[in-house]
C-alpha positions in Angstrom: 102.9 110.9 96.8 101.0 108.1 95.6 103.5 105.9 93.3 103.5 102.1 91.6 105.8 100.5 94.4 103.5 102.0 97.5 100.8 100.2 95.7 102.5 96.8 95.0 103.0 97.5 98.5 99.6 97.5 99.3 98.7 94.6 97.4 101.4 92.7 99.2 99.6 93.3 102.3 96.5 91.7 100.6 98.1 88.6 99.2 99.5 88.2 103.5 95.6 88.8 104.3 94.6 86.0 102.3 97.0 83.4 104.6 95.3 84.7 108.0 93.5 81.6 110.0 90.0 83.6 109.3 90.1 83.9 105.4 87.4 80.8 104.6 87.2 80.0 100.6 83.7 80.2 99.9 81.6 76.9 99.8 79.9 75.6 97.0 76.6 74.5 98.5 75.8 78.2 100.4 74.4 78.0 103.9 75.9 81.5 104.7 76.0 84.6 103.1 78.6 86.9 104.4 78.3 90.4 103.7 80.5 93.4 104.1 79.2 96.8 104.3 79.5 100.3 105.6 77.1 102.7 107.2 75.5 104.1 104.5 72.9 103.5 102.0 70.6 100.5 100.7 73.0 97.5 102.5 72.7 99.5 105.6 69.1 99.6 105.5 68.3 96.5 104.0 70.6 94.9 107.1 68.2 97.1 109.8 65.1 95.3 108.5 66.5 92.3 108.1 65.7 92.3 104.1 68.2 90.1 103.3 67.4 87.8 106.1 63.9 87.0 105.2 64.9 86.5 101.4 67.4 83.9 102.0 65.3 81.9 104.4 63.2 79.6 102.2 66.4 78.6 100.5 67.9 77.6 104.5 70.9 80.3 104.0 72.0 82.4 107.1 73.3 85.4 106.9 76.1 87.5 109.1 77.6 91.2 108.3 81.1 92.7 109.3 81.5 96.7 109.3 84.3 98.2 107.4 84.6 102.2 107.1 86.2 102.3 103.3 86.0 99.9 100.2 89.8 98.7 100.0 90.1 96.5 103.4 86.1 95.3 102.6 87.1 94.5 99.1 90.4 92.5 100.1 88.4 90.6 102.9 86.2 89.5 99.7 88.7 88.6 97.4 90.4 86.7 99.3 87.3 84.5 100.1 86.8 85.6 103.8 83.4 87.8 102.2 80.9 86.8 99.5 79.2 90.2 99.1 79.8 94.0 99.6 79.4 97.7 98.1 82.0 100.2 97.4 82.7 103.0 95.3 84.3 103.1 91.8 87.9 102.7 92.5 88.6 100.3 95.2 87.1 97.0 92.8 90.0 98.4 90.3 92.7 97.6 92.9 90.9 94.3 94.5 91.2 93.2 90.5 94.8 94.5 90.2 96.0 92.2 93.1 94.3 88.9 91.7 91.4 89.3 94.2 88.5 86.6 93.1 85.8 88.9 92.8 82.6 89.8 89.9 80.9 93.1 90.0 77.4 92.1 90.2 75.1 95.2 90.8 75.5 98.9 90.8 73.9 102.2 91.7 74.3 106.1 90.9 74.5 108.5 93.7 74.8 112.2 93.9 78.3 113.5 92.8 77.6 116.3 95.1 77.9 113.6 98.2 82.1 114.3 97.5 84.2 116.9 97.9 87.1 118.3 98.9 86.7 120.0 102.3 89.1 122.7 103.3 89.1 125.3 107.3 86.8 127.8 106.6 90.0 130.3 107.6 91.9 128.2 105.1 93.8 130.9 102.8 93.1 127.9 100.0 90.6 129.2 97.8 91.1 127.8 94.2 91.7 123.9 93.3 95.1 125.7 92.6 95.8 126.8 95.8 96.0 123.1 96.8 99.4 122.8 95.3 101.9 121.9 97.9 99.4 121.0 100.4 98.7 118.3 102.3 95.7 116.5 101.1 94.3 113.2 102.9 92.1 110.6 100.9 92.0 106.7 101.3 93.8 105.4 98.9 92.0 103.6 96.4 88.7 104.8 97.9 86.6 106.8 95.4 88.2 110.1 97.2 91.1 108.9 95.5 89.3 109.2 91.7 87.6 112.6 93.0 91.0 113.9 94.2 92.7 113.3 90.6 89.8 114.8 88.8 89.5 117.3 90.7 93.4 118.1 91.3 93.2 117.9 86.8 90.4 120.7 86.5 92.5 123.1 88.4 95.4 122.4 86.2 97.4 120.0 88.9 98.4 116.3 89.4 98.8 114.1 92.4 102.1 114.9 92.6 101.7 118.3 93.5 100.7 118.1 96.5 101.5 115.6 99.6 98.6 113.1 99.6 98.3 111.1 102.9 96.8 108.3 103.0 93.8 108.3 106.0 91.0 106.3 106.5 88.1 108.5 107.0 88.1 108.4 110.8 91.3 109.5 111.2 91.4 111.8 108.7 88.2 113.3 110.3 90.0 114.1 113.5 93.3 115.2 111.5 91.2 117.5 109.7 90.0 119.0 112.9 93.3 119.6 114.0 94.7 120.9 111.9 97.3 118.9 110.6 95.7 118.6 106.7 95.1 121.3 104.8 92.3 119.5 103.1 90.5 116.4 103.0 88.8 114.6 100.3 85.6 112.6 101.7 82.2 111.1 100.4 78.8 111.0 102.7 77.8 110.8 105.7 81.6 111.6 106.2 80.8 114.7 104.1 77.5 116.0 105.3 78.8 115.6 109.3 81.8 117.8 108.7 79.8 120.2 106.9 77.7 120.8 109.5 80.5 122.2 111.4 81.0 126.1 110.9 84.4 125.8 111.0 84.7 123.9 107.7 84.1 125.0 103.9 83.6 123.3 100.9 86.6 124.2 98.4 84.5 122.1 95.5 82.1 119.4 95.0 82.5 116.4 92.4 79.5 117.5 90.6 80.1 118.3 87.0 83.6 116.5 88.1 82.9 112.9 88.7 80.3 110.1 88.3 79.1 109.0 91.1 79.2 104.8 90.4 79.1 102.7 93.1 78.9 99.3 92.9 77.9 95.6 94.4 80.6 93.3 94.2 80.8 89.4 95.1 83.7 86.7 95.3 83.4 84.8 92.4 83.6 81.3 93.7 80.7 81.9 95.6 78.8 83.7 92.6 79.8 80.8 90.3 78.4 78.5 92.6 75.5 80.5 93.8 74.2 82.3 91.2 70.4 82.3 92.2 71.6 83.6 95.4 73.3 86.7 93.8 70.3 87.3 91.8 67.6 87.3 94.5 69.9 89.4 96.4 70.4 92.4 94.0 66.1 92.1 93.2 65.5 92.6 97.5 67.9 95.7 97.5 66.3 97.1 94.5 63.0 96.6 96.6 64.5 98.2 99.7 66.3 100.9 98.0 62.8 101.6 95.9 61.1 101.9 99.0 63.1 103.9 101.0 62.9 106.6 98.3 59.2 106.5 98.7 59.4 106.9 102.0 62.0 109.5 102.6 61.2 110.9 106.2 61.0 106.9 107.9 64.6 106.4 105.7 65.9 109.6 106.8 64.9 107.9 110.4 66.5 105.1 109.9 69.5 106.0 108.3 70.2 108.0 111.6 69.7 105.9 113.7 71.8 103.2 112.1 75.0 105.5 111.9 74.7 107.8 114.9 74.2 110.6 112.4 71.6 113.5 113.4 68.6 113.3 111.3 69.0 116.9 110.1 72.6 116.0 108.5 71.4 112.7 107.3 68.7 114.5 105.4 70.9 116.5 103.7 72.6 113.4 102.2 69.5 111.7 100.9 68.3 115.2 99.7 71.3 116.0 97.4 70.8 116.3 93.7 70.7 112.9 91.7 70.8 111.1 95.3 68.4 107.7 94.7 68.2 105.0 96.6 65.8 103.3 94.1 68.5 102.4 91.6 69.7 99.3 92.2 70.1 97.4 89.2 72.8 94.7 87.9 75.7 95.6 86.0 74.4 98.7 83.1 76.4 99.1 80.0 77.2 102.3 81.1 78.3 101.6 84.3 80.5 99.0 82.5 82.0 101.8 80.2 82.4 103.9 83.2 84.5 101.5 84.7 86.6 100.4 82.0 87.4 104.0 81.5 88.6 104.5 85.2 90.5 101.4 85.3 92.5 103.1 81.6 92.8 106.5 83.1 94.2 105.0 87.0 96.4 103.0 85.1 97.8 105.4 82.5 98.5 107.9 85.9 100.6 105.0 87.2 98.5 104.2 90.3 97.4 100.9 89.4 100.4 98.5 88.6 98.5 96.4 85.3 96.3 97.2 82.2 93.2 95.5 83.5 89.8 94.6 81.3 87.0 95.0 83.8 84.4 93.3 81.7 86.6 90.4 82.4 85.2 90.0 86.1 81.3 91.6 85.3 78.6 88.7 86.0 75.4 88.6 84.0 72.5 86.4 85.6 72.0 83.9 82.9 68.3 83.9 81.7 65.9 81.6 83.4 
């Protein structure tokens, strides 16, 4: 069970990250522009064809990239100062804010809410949402998983506190799940689509009709404050990246795999998925800002984050030119 004081833990070990010898604070004049991301949509392409690269140039800024496989350690890094720029999902930003991290939401995107689910054996005897009661569920916590477990735990009449959530990152909850040693596993794509390849595994539900799918770009703020042009040349490349890979779906689907190892076949299926777009990319929509607000109410009212929190408080606008 997920409760306040395993959280406070959690951002503990945050406040400790930000003393390590590698956490930089962000410099005013940018030369750099360090960029977490995971291996998955526009970031991930725009990295392979060096997008981002060729934008920052002309203004004589570098840029490097460090791999993380969920949003809470990529979103710590950032907040602390060690990252000026990454994606996650809905939740993790809610945390990173909860512990003090220095950080703006600066861009967003909708993907498809059937890219989640909760995965079950296919010789699993759970076949309702209900029959998850008692069970032992694994999700990251404070990964969008997390919001998609609650919601989806609420339409079959349950909370997080019936059942035993563990707390995995997706790789090794991918290879408890094949052991057998969950009895379900709550995961977003490619995670998703490479498990449900496999015979063996069923989908017990997806978060459509369930869950929004929001995810969002976020930045530190020192660096934003500093560096607003920056910011706002970024977020217009990705849009460009993200509008042409949806043009050209077969090259992405390409791509894509060969980025993250993933067969082109399961890759497809991700990009394929109702409401999936890659062309999205925007800066900060009022209704993405709603959205959030209204996650950040509900997480807090469940008790799993520790402190009311006002997300508009750390949304950046581009000031007009």
């Amino acid at each position: 069970m997920i409760s306040r004081r395993q959280t406070l833990g959690l951002f503990g070990a945050a406040a400790a990250t930000a003393l390590l010898p590698a956490v930089r604070p962000a410099r005013a004049a940018a030369t750099e522009f360090r960029i977490g991301w995971q291996k998955n949509g526009v970031l991930a392409l725009a990295k392979r064809r060096g997008a981002l690269e060729k934008c920052l140039a002309d203004k004589g800024i570098t840029v490097s990239w460090s791999e993380f496989t969920s949003g809470p350690p990529l979103l710590e890094a950032l907040g602390a100062g060690a990252l000026d720029f990454g994606a996650t999902g809905d939740v993790p930003p809610l945390f990173a804010q909860a512990a003090g991290g220095q950080l703006y939401y600066v861009g967003t995107y909708k993907g498809s809410a059937a890219g989640s689910a909760i995965l079950v054996r296919k010789d699993s005897d759970i076949k309702t949402i209900e029959d998850l009661k008692g069970k032992k569920v694994a999700f990251k916590r404070g990964s969008s998983a997390h919001n998609v477990t609650v919601k989806v735990l609420r339409k079959g009449g349950l909370k997080i506190d019936d059942v035993e959530a563990l707390d995995l990152a997706p790789p090794d909850a991918a290879a408890a799940f094949k052991n057998g040693s969950i009895d379900a596993w709550s995961i977003w794509d490619p995670y998703l689509a490479i498990a449900e390849a496999d015979p063996d595994t069923r989908i017990l539900t997806t978060a459509e009709g369930i869950v929004e799918s929001y995810s969002y770009f976020l930045a530190n703020s020192e660096f934003t404050d500093a560096n607003g042009p920056v910011i706002v040349d970024v977020i217009d490349e990705l849009a460009k990246v993200g509008r042409s890979a949806q043009d050209k779906l077969d090259e992405t689907v390409k791509e894509l795999s060969e980025i993250t190892g993933v067969p082109a076949d399961v890759t497809r299926v991700t990009l394929t998925r109702a409401g999936a777009d890659l062309g999205g990319v925007s800066t900060i929509t009022d209704a993405a800002a709603t959205y959030q607000q209204a996650l950040a109410d509900e997480f807090y009212d469940l008790g799993i984050v520790p402190k009311k929190l006002s997300t508009g408080d750390i949304i950046w606008r581009p000031k007009a030119s």
